[in-house]
C-alpha positions as CSV (number, residue, x, y, z in Angstrom):
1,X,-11.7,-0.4,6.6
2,X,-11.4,-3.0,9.7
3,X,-11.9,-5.8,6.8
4,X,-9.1,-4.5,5.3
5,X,-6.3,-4.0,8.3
6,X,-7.8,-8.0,9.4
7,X,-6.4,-9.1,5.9
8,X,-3.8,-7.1,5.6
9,X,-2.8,-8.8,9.4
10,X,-3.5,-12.2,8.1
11,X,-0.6,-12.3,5.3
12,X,3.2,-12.7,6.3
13,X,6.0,-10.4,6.3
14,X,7.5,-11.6,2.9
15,X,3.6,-10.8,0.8
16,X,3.3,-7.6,2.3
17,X,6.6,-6.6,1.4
18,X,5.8,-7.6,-1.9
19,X,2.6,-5.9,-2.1
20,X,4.7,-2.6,-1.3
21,X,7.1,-3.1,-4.0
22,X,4.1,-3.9,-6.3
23,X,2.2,-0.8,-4.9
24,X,5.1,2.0,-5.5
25,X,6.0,0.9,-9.3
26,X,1.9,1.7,-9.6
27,X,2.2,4.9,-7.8
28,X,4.9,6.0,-9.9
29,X,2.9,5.0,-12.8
30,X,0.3,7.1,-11.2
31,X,2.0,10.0,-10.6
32,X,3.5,10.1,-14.2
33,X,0.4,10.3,-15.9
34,X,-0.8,13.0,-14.2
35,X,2.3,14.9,-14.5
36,X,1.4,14.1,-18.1
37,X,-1.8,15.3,-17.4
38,X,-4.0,12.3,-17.6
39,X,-6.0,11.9,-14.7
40,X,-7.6,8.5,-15.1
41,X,-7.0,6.4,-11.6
42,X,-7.0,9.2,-9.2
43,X,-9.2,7.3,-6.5
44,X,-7.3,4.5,-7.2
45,X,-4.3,6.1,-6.5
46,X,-5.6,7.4,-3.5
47,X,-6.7,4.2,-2.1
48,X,-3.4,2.7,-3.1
49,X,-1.6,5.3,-0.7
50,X,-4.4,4.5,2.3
51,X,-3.7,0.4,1.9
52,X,0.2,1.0,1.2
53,X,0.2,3.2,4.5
54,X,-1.8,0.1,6.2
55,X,0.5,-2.1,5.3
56,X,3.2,-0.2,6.8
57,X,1.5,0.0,10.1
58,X,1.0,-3.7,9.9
59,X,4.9,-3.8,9.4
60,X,6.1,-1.5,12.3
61,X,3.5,-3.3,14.5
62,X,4.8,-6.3,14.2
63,X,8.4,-4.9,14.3
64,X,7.5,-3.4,17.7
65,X,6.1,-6.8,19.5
66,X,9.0,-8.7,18.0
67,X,10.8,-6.5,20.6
């Protein structure tokens, strides 16, 4: 999990943000096959969530030492 935040930390502002975009259209992808009732990618969706929630903390702590 450290590896992960470390290369999370090591891409810019722009990638990450990016990333995100990339990383909701695949949630709601997610989300509507199981509403379908297809539940093939749960653990990836889960993981998804975890990295998406990294990259936001990534985000807000670089927003925080800019100030």
């Amino acid at each position: 999990m450290k590896a992960q935040a470390d290369k999370i930390r090591g891409q810019d502002e722009e990638e990450l943000k990016r990333h995100l975009q990339e990383m909701d259209e695949q949630i709601f992808r997610f989300q509507f096959q199981r509403s379908m009732g297809q539940m093939e990618g749960l653990k990836k969706a889960r993981a998804m969530r975890k990295d998406r929630a990294r990259i936001y903390t990534v985000l807000r702590e670089r927003q925080l030492e800019k100030k």
